[in-house]
Jmol script that loads the backbone (N, CA, C; Angstrom):
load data "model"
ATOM      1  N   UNK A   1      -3.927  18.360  -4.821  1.00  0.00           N
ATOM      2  CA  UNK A   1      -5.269  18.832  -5.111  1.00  0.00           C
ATOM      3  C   UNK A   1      -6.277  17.841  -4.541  1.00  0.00           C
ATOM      4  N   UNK A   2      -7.103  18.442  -4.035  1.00  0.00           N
ATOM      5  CA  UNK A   2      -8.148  17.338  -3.296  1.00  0.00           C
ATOM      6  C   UNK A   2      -9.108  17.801  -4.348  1.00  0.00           C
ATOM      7  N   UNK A   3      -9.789  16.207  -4.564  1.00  0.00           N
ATOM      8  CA  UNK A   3     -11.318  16.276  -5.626  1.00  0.00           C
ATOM      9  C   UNK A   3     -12.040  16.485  -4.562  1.00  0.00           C
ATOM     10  N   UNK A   4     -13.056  16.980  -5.287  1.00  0.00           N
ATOM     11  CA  UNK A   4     -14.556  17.253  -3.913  1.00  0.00           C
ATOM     12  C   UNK A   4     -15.582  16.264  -5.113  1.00  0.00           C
ATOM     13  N   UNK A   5     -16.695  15.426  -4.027  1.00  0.00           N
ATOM     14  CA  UNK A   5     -17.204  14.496  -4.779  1.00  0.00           C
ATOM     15  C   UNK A   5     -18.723  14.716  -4.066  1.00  0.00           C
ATOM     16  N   UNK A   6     -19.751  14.836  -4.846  1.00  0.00           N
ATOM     17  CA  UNK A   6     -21.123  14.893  -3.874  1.00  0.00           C
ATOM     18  C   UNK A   6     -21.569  13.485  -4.094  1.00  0.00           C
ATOM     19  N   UNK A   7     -22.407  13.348  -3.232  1.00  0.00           N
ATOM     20  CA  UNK A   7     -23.012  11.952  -3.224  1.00  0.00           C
ATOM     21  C   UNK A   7     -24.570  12.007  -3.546  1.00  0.00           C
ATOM     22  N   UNK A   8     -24.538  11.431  -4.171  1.00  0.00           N
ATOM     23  CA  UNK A   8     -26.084  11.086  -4.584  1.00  0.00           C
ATOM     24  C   UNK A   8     -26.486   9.219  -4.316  1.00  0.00           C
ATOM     25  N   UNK A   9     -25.704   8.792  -3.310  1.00  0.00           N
ATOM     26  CA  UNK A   9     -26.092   7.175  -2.565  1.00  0.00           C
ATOM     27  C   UNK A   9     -27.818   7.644  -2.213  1.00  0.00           C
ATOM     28  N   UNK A  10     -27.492   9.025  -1.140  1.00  0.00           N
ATOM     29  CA  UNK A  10     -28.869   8.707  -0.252  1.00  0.00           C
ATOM     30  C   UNK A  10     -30.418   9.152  -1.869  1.00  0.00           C
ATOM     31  N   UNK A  11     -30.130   9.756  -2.088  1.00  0.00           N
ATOM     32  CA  UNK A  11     -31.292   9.798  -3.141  1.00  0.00           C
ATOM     33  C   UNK A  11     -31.080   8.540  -4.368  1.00  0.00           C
ATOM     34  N   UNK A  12     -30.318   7.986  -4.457  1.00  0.00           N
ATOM     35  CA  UNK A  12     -30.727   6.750  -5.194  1.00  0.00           C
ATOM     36  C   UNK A  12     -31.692   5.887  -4.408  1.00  0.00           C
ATOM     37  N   UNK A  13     -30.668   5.524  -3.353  1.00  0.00           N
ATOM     38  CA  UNK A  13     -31.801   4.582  -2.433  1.00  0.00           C
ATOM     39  C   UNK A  13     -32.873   5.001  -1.943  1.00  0.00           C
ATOM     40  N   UNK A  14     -33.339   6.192  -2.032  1.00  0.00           N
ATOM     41  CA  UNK A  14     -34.608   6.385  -1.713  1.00  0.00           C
ATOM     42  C   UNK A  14     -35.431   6.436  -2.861  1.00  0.00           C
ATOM     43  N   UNK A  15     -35.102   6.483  -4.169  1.00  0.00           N
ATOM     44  CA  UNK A  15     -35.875   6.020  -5.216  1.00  0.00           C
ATOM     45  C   UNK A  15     -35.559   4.510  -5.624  1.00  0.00           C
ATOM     46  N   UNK A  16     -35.391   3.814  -5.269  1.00  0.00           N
ATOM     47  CA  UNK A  16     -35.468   2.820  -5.035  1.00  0.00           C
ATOM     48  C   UNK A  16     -36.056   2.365  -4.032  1.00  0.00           C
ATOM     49  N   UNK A  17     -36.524   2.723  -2.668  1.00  0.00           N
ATOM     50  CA  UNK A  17     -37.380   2.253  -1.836  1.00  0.00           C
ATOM     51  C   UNK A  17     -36.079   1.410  -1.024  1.00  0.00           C
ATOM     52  N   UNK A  18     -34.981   1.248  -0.906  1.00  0.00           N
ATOM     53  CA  UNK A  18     -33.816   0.819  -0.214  1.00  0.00           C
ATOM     54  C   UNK A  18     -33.370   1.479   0.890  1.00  0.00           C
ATOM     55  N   UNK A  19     -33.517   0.652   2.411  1.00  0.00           N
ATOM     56  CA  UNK A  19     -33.473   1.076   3.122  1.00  0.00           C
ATOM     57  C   UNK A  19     -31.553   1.454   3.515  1.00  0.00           C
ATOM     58  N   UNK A  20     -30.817   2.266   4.326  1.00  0.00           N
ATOM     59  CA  UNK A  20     -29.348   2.466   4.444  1.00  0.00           C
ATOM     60  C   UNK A  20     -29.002   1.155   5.436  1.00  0.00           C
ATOM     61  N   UNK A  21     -30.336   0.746   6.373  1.00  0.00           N
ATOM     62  CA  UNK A  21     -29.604  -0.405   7.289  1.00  0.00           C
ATOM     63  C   UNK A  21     -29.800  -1.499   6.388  1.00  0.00           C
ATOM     64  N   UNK A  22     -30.776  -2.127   5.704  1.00  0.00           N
ATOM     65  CA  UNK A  22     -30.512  -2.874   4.444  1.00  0.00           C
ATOM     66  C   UNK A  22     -29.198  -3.032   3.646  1.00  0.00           C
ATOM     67  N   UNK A  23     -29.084  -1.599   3.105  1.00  0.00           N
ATOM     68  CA  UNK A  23     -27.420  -2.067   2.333  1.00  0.00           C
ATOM     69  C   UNK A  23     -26.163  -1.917   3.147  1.00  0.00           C
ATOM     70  N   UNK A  24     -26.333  -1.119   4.536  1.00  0.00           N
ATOM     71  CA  UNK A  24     -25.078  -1.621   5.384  1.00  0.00           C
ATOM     72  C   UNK A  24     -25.225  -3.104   5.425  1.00  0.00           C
ATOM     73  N   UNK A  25     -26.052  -3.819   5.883  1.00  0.00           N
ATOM     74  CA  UNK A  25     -26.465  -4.923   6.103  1.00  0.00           C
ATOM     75  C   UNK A  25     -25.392  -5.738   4.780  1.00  0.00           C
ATOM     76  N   UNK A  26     -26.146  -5.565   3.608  1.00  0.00           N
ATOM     77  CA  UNK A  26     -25.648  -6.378   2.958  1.00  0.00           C
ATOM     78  C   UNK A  26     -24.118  -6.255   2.051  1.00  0.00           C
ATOM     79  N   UNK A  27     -23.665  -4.999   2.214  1.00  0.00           N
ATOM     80  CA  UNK A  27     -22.131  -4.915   2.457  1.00  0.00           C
ATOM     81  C   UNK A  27     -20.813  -4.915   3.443  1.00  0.00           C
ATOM     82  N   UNK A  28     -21.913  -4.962   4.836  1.00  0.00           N
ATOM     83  CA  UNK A  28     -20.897  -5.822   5.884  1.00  0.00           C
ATOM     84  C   UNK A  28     -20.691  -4.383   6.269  1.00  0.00           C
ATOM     85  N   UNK A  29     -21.176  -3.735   6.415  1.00  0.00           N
ATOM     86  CA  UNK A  29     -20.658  -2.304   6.793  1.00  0.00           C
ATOM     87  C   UNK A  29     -21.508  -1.532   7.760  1.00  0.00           C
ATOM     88  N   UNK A  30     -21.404  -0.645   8.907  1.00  0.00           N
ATOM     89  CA  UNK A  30     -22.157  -0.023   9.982  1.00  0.00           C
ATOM     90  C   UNK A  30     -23.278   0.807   9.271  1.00  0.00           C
ATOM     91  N   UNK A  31     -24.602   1.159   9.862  1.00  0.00           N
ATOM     92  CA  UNK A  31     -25.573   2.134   9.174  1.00  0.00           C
ATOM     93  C   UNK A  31     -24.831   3.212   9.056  1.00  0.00           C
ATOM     94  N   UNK A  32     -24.314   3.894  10.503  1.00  0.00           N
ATOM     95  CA  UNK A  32     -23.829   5.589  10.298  1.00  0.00           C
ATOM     96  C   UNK A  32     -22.929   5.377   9.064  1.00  0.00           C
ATOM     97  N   UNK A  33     -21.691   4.526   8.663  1.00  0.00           N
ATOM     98  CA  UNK A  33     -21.288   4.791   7.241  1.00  0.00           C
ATOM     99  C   UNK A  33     -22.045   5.167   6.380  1.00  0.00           C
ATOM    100  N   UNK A  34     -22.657   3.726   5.592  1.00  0.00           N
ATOM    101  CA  UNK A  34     -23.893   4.493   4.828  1.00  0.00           C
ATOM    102  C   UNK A  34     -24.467   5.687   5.155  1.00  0.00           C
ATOM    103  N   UNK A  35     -24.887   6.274   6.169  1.00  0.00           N
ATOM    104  CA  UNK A  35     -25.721   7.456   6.648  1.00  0.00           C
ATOM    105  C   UNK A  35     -24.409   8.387   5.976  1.00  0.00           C
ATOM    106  N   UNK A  36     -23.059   8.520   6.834  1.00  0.00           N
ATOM    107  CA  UNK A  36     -22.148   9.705   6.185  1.00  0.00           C
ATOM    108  C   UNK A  36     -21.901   9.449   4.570  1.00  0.00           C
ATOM    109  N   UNK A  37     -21.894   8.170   3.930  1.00  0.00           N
ATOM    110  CA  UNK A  37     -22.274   8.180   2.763  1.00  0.00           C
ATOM    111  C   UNK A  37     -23.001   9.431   1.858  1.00  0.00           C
ATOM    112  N   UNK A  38     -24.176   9.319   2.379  1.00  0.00           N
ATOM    113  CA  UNK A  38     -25.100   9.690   1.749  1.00  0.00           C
ATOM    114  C   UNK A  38     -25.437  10.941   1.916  1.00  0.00           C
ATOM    115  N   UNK A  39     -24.716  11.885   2.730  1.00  0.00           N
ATOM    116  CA  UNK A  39     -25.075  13.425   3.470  1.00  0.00           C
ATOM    117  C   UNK A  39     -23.695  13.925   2.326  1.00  0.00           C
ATOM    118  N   UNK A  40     -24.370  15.300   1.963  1.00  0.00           N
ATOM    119  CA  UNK A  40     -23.279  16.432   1.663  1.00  0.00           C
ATOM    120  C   UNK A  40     -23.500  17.216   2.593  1.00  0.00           C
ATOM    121  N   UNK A  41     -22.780  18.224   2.892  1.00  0.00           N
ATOM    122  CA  UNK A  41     -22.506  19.090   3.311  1.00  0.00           C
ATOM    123  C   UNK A  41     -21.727  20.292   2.306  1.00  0.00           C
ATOM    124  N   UNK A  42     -22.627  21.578   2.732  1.00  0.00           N
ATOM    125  CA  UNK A  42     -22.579  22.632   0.858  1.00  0.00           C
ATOM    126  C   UNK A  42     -21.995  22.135   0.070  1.00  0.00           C
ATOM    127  N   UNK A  43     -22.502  21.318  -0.552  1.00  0.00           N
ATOM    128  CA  UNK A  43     -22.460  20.396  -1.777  1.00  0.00           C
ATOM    129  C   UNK A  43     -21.579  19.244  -1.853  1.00  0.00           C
ATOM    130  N   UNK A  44     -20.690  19.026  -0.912  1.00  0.00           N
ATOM    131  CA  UNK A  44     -19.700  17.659  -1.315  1.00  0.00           C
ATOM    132  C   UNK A  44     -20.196  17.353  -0.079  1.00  0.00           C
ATOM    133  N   UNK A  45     -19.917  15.712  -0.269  1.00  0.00           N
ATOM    134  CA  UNK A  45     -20.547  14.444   0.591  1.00  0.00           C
ATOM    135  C   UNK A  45     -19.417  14.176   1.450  1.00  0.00           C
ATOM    136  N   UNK A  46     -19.592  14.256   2.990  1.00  0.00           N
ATOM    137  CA  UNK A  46     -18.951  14.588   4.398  1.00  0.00           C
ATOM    138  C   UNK A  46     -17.965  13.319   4.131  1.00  0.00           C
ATOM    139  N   UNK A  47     -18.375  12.295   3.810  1.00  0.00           N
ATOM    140  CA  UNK A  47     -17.660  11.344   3.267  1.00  0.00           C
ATOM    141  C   UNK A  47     -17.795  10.380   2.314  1.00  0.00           C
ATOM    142  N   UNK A  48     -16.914   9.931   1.753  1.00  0.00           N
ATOM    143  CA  UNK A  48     -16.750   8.356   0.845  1.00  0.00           C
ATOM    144  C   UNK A  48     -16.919   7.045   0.890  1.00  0.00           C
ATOM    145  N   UNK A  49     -17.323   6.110   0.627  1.00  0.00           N
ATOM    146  CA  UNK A  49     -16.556   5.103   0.896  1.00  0.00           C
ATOM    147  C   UNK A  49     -15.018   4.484  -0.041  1.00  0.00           C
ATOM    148  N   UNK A  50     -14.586   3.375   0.798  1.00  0.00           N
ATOM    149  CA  UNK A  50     -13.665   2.828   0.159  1.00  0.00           C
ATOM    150  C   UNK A  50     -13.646   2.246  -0.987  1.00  0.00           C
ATOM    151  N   UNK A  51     -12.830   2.220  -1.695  1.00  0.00           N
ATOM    152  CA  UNK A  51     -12.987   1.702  -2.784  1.00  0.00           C
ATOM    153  C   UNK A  51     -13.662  -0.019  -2.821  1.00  0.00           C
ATOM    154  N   UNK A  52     -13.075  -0.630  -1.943  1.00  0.00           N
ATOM    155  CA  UNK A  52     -13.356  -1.748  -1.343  1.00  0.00           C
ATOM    156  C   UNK A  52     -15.041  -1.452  -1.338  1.00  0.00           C
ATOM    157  N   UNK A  53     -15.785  -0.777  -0.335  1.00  0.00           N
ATOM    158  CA  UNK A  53     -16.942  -0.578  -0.161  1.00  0.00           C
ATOM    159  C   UNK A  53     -17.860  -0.042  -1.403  1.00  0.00           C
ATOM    160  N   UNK A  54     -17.179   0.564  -2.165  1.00  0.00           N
ATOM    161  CA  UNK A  54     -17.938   0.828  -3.100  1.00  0.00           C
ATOM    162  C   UNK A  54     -18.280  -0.018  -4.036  1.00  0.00           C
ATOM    163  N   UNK A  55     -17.016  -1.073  -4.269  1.00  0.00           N
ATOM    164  CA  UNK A  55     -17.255  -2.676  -5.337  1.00  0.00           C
ATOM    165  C   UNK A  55     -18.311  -3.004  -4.795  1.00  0.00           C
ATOM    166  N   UNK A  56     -18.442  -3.285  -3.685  1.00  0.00           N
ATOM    167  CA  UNK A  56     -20.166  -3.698  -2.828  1.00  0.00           C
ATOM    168  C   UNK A  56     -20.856  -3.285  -3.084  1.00  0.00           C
ATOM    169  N   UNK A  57     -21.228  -1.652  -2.747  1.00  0.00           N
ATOM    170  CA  UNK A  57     -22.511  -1.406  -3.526  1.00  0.00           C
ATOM    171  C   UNK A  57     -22.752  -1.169  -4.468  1.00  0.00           C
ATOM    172  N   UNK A  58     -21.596  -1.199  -5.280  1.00  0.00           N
ATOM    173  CA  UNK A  58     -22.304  -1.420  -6.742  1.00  0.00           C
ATOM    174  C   UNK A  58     -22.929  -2.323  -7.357  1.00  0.00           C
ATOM    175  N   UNK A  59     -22.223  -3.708  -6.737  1.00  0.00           N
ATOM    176  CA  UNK A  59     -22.743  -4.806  -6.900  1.00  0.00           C
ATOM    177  C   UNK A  59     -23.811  -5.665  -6.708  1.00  0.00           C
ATOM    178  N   UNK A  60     -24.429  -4.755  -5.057  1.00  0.00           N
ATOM    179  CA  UNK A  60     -24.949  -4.777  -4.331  1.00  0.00           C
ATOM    180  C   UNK A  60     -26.788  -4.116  -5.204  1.00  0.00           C
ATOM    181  N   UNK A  61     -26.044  -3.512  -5.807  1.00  0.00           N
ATOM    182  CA  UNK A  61     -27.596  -1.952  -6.265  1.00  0.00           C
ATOM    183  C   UNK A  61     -27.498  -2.863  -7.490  1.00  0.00           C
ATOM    184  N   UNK A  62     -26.527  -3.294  -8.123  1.00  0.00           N
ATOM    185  CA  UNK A  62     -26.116  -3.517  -9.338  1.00  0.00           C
ATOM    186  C   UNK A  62     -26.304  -2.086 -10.496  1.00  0.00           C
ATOM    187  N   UNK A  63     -25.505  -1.421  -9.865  1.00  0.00           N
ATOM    188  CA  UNK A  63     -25.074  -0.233 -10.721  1.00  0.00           C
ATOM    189  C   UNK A  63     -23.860  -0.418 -11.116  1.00  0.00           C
ATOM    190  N   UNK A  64     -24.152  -0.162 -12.936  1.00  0.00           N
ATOM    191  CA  UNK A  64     -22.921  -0.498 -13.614  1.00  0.00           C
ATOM    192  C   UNK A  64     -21.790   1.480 -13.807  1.00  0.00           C
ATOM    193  N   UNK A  65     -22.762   2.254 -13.378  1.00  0.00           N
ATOM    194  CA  UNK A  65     -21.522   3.528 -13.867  1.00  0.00           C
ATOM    195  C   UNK A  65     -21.556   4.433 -12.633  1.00  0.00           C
ATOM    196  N   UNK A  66     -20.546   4.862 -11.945  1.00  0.00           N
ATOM    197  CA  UNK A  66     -20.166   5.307 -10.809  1.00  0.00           C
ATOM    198  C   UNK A  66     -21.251   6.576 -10.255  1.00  0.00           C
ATOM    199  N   UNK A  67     -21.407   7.093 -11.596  1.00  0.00           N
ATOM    200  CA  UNK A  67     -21.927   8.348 -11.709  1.00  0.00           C
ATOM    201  C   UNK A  67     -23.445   8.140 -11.153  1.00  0.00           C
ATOM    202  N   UNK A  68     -23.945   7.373 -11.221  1.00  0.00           N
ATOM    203  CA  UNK A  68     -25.246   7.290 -10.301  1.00  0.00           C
ATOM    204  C   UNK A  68     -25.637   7.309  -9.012  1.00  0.00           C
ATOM    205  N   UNK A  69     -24.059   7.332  -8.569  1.00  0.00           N
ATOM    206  CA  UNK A  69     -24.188   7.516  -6.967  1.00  0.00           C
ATOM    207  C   UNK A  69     -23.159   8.772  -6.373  1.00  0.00           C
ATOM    208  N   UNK A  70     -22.199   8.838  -7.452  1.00  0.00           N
ATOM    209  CA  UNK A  70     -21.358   9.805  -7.030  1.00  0.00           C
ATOM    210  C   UNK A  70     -21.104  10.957  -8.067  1.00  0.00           C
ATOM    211  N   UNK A  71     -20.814  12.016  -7.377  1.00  0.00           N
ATOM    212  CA  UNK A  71     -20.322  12.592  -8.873  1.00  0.00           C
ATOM    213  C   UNK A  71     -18.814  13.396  -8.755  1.00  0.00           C
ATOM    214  N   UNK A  72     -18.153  14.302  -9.366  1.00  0.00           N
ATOM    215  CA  UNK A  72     -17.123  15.017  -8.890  1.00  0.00           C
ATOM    216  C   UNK A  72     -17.819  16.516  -9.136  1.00  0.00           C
ATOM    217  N   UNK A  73     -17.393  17.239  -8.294  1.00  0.00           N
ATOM    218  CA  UNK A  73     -17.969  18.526  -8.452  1.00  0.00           C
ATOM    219  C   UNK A  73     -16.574  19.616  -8.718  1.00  0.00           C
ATOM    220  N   UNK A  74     -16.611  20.903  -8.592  1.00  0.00           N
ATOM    221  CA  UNK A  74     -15.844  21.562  -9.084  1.00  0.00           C
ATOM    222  C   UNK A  74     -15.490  22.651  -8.067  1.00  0.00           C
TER     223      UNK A  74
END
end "model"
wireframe off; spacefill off
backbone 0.3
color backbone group
């Protein structure tokens, strides 16, 4: 079974005023990631990051619950 997961990265950081080359920047990671980050496509997000990448920006935003950037959809 594949989960389908939408992303809500790119609308956090834009209420936050956080630019995507900013937090590639500061997780060591290319803009277009972040950019496919942050795009769904009819409703689930074209892609993920790694788990690896995601300890970063969480750490990074300092968001403590997953759900503010991602969600699972149905």
């Amino acid at each position: 079974m594949k989960i389908k997961v939408r992303s809500k990265l790119g609308i956090y950081l834009k209420s936050k005023g956080i630019s995507k080359t900013w937090l590639a920047e500061q997780i060591e990671a290319e803009r277009s990631q972040v950019s496919n980050w942050c795009k769904n496509i009819d409703g689930v997000a074209k892609s993920t990051p790694s788990v690896g990448y995601l300890i970063r920006i969480m750490n990074v935003l300092n968001v403590h619950d997953i759900a503010e950037l991602f969600e699972e959809v149905s």
